[in-house]
C-alpha positions in Angstrom: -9.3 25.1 -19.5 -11.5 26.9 -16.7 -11.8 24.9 -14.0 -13.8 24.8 -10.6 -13.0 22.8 -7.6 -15.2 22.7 -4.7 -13.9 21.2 -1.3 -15.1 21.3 2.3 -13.1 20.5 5.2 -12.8 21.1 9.3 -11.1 23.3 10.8 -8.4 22.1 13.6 -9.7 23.1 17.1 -6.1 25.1 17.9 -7.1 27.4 15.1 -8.2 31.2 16.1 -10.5 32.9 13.7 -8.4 35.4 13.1 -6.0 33.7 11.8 -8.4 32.8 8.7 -8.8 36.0 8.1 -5.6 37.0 7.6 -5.2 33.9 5.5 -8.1 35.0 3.0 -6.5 38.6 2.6 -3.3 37.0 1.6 -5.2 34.1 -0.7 -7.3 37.3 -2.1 -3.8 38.8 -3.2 -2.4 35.5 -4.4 -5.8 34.6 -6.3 -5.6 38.0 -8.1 -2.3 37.0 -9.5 -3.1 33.5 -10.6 -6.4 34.8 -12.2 -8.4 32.4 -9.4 -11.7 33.5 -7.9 -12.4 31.9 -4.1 -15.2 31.9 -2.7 -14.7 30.2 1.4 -17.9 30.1 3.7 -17.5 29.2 7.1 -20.1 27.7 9.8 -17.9 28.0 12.9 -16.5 24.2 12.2 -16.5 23.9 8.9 -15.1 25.3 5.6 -16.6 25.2 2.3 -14.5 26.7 -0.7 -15.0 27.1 -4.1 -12.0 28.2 -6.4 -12.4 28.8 -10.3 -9.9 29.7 -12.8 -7.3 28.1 -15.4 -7.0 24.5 -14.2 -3.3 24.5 -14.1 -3.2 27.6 -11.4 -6.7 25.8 -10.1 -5.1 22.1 -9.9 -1.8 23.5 -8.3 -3.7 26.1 -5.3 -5.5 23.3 -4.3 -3.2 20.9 -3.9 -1.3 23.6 -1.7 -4.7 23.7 0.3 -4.4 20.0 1.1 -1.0 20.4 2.9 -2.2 23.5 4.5 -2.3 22.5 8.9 -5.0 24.8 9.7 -7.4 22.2 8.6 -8.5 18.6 8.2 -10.9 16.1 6.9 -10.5 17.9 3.3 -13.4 16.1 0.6 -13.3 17.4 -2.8 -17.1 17.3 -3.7 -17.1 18.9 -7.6 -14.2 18.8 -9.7 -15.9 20.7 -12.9 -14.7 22.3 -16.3 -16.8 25.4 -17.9 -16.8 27.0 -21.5 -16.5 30.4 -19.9 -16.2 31.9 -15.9 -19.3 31.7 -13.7 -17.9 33.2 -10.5 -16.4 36.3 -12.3 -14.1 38.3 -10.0 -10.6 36.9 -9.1 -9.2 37.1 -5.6 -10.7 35.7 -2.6 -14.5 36.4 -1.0 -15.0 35.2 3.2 -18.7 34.3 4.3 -18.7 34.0 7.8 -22.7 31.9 7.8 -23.0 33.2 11.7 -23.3 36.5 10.4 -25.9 35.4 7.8 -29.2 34.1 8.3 -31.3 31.7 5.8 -30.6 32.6 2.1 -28.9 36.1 3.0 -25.4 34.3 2.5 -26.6 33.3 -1.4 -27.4 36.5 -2.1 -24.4 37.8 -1.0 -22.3 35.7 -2.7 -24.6 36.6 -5.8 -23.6 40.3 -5.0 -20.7 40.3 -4.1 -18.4 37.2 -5.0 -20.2 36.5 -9.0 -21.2 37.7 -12.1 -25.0 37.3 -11.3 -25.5 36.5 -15.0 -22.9 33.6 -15.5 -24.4 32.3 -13.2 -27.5 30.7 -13.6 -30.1 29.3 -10.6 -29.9 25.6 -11.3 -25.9 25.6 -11.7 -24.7 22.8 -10.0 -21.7 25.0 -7.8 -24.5 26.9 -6.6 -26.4 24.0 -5.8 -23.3 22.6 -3.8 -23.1 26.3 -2.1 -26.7 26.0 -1.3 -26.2 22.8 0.3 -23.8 23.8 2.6 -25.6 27.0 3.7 -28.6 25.0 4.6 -26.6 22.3 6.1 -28.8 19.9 4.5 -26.4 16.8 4.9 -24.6 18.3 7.8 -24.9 15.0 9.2 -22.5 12.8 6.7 -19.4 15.4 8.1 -17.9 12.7 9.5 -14.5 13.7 11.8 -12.3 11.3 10.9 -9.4 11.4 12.9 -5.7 11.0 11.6 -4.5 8.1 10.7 -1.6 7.9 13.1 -4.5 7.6 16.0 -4.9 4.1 15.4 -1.7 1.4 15.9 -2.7 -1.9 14.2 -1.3 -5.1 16.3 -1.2 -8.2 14.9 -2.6 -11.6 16.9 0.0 -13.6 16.0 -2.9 -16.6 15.2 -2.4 -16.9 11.6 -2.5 -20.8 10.2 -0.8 -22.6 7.8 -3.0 -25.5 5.3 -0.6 -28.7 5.2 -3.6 -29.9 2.9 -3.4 -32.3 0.3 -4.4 -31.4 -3.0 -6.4 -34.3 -4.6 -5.5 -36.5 -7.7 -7.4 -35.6 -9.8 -7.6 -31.4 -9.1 -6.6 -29.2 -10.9 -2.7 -27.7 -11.1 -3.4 -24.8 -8.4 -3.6 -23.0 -5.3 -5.4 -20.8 -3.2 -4.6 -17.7 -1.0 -6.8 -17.3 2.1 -8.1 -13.7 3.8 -10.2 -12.9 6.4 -12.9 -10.5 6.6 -13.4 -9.3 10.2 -15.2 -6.4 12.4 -12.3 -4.8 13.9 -14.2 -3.2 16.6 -15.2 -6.5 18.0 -11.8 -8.1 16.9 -14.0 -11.1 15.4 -13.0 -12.9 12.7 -16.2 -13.3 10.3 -15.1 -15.8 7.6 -12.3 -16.1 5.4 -11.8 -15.8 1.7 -10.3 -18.2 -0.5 -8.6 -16.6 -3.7 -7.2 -18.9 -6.7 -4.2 -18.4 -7.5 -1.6 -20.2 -9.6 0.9 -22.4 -7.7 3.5 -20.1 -7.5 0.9 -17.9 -6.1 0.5 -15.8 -9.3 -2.8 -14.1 -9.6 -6.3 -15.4 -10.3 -6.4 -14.0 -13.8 -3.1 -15.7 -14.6 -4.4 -18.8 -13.8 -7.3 -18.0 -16.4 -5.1 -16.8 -19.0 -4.9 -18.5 -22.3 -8.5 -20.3 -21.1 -11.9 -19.3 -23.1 -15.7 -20.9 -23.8 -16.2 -23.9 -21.9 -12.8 -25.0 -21.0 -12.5 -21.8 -18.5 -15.9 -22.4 -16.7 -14.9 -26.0 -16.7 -11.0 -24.9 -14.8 -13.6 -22.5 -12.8 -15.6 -24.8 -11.3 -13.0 -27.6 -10.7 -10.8 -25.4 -8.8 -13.3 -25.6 -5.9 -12.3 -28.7 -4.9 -8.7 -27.6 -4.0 -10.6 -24.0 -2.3 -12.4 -26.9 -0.2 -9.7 -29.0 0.5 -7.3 -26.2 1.9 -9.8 -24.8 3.8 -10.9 -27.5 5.4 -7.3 -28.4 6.6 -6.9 -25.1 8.0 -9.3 -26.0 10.4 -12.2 -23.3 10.2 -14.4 -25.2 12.5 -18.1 -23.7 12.4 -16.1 -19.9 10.4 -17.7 -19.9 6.9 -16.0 -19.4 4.0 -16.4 -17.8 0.9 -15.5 -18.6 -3.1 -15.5 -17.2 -6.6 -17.5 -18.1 -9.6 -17.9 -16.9 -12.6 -21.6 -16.5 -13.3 -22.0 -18.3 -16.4 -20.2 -21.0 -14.8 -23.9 -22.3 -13.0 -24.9 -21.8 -16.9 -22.7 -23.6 -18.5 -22.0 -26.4 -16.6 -24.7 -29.3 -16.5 -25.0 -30.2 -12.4 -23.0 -27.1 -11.6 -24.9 -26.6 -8.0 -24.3 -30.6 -7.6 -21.1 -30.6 -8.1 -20.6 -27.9 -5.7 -22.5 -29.6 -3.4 -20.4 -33.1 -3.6 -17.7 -31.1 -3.2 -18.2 -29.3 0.0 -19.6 -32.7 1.9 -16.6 -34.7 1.0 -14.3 -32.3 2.6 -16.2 -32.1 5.7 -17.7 -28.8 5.6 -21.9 -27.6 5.2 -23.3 -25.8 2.5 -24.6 -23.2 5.4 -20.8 -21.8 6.4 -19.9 -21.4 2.3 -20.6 -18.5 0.5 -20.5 -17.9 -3.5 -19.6 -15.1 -4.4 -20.1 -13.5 -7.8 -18.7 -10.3 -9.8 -20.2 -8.4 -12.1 -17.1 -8.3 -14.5 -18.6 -10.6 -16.9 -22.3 -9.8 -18.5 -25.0 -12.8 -17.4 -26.7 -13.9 -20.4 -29.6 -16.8 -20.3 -30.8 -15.0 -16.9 -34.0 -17.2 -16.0 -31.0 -20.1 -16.2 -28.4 -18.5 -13.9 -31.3 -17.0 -11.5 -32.5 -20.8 -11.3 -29.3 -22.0 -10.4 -29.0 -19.3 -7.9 -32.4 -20.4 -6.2 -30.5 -23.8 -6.1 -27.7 -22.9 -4.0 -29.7 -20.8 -1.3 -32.3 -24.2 -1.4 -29.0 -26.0 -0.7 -28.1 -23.6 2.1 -25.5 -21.7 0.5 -25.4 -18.2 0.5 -24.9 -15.5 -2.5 -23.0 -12.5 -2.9 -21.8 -9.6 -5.5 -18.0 -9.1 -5.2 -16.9 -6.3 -6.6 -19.9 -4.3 -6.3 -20.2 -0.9 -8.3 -16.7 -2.2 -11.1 -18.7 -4.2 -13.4 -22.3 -5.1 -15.4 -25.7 -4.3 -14.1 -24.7 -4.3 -10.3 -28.5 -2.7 -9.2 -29.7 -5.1 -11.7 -28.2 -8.3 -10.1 -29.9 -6.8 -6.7 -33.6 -7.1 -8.0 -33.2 -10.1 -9.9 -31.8 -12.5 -7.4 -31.4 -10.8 -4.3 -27.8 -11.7 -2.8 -27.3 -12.4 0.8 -24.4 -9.8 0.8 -22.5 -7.9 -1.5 -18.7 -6.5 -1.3 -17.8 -3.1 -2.6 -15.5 -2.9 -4.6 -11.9 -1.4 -4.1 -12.2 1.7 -6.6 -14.8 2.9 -4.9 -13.3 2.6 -1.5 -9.9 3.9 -2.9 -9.3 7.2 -0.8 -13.1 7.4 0.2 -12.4 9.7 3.0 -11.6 12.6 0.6 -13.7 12.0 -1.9 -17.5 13.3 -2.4 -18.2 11.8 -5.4 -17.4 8.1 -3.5 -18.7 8.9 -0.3 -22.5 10.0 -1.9 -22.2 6.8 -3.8 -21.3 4.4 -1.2 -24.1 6.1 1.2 -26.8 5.4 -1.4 -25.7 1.7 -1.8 -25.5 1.7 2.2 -29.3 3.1 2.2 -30.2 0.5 -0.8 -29.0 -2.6 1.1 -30.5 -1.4 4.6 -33.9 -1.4 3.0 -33.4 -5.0 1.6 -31.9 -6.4 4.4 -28.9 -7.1 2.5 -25.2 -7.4 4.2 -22.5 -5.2 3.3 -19.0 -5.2 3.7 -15.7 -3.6 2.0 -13.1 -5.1 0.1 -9.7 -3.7 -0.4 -9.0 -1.5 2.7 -5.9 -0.8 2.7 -5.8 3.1 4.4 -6.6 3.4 8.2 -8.7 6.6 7.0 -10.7 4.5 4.4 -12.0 2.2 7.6 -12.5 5.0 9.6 -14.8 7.0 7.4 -16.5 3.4 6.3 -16.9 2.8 10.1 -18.4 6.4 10.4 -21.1 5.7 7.7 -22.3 2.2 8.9 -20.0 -0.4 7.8 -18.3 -3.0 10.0 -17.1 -6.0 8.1 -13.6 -5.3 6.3 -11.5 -7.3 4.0 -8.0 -5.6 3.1 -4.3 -5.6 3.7 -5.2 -3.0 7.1 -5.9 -6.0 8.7 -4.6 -8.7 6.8 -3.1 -9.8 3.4 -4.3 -13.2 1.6 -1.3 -15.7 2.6 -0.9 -18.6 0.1 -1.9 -21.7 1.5 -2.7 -20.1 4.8 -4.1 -17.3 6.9 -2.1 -14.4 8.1 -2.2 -13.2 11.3 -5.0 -9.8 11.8 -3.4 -6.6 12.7 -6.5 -5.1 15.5 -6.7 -1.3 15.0 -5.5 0.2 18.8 -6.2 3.4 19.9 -2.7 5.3 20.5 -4.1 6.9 23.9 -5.2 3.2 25.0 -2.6 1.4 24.9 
């Protein structure tokens, strides 16, 4: 299967030009017997390549690329499959852009790397190339360290709940995490996440449970989430819960009962948070937009967990316009060295700016993840980086450390 991978990357600051020349005339020998065309432009910091060719000899040269030292910050941007070659001749083509001016490096490349009539104007490798030559988003290159700059030290303040579960809860327990802005090395509230009481996972808990009987276990749950946290001493730190949506909508007095719930433990509606997914599909809308309007009337806020894994998620944004929202782990997953994430995570970034709408990421678990997320605006993290969700408790937050500072 012809395949086409397009990449950019830095290139290290110990690196003499020379020495990528002499690595594109061995790559065009190497290319030529793998049947692989490559096509590299470089600005005078940055590489752009394109490589084309059968996707096992494609899949396998660029995974050599990643390991190669001579370079860093590598984001695939296009990872695309073709009924027949575009970029025609096999070996390697270098495009040094300070030699070029405006379009003259397209045309060149037209010339001299392609089969001009493969290759047609709106293709969208050309459109990458383009891109790069006009160094149109030049400006989202973040330089993201390595990850072994950073040393994360944990505080040693974690907390234990020596709660009491009430009578009449439900058979269950809750794990606790915290989000924080590791920059500031604030804790900003703390998450509590159902679990079973051996601390099996939330959809264990749920399993064998459908119609009303699982919003019912839903809802009632809370009142152990409120319990624990209360006895693990929060003070004025908010904290934040699941529901499923259709729990507001199925359950008569569903905002009440939350409500009751959060003054008998001592806590405020204004430090708890509700937080929603999108992995079930809201039906009877005007109802559960309603209910919604209840629980910010109340003082509680709203959010979207899992932003971006599940049903409608722009949707849910015009109709009831959360307080925050929480992207959601696949999309951070590797961020720094993907395109495809990074553009998509920008444009949610861009979204929520212009409605005034908090964001933060769930399920960091890579010191380059938080570094890139830092890079392109965010600063409130939940993940194992910092800190895992402890049963019955809080876990101590590991604060990222520069090496050269400590």
């Amino acid at each position: 299967m012809l395949t086409t991978i397009i990449y950019r990357s830095h290139i290290c600051h110990n690196v003499p030009f020379q020495s990528v020349t002499a690595m594109v005339a061995d790559a065009k020998v190497k290319n030529n017997q793998a049947d692989v065309t490559g096509i590299l432009l470089f600005n005078g910091t940055h590489f752009f390549q394109l490589i084309e060719g059968p996707q096992e000899s494609v899949e396998t040269l660029y995974q050599h690329i990643c390991q190669d030292k001579r370079h860093y910050n590598i984001v695939e941007l296009l990872c695309d499959y073709a009924p027949a070659r575009r970029f025609g001749k096999t070996g390697m083509e270098l495009f040094d852009l300070r030699e070029y001016s405006g379009n003259e490096v397209l045309q060149a490349v037209l010339d001299k790397g392609t089969s001009k009539y493969r290759l047609i104007y709106n293709d969208r490798a050309l459109k990458f190339l383009r891109t790069f030559v006009e160094a149109t988003e030049k400006e989202n290159y973040f330089e993201i360290p390595p990850a072994d700059s950073w040393v994360f030290i944990a505080d040693g303040k974690g907390t234990q709940s020596a709660a009491a579960v009430p009578d009449n809860a439900p058979d269950c327990c809750f794990a606790f995490q915290p989000m924080v802005d590791p920059f500031a090395q604030k804790i900003l509230s703390t998450e509590a996440l159902l679990r079973t009481p051996g601390g099996d996972s939330t959809a264990a808990y749920f399993a064998g449970l459908t119609g009303n009987a699982l919003y019912e276990a839903d809802l009632n749950s809370k009142k152990v989430a409120f319990a624990m946290a209360s006895a693990l001493g929060l003070g004025e730190r908010s904290v934040s819960v699941n529901l499923f949506p259709m729990t507001l909508v199925i359950i008569p007095d569903a905002v009440d009962i939350l409500l009751r719930e959060i003054e008998s433990h001592g806590l405020v509606p204004e430090q708890v948070t509700v937080e929603f997914t999108e992995s079930e599909v809201i039906s009877r809308i005007d109802e559960f937009t309603g209910a919604i309007r209840q629980l910010k009337a109340a003082g509680i806020s709203v959010a979207i967990d899992h932003f971006g894994a599940g049903f409608g998620g722009l949707l849910l944004l015009t109709q009831f316009q959360p307080d925050s929202i929480k992207i959601n782990r696949e999309l951070i997953k590797d961020v720094h060295k993907s395109g495809p994430r990074q553009a998509i995570i920008q444009a949610i970034i861009k979204c929520c700016a212009s409605l005034h709408i908090s964001i933060s990421a769930v399920g960091v678990e890579k010191a380059e993840e938080w570094m890139w997320l830092e890079s392109a605006g965010i600063t409130q993290f939940q993940g194992n980086l910092f800190a895992r969700a402890q049963l019955s408790g809080i876990a101590p937050v590991a604060w990222p450390e520069r090496r050269g500072d400590l």
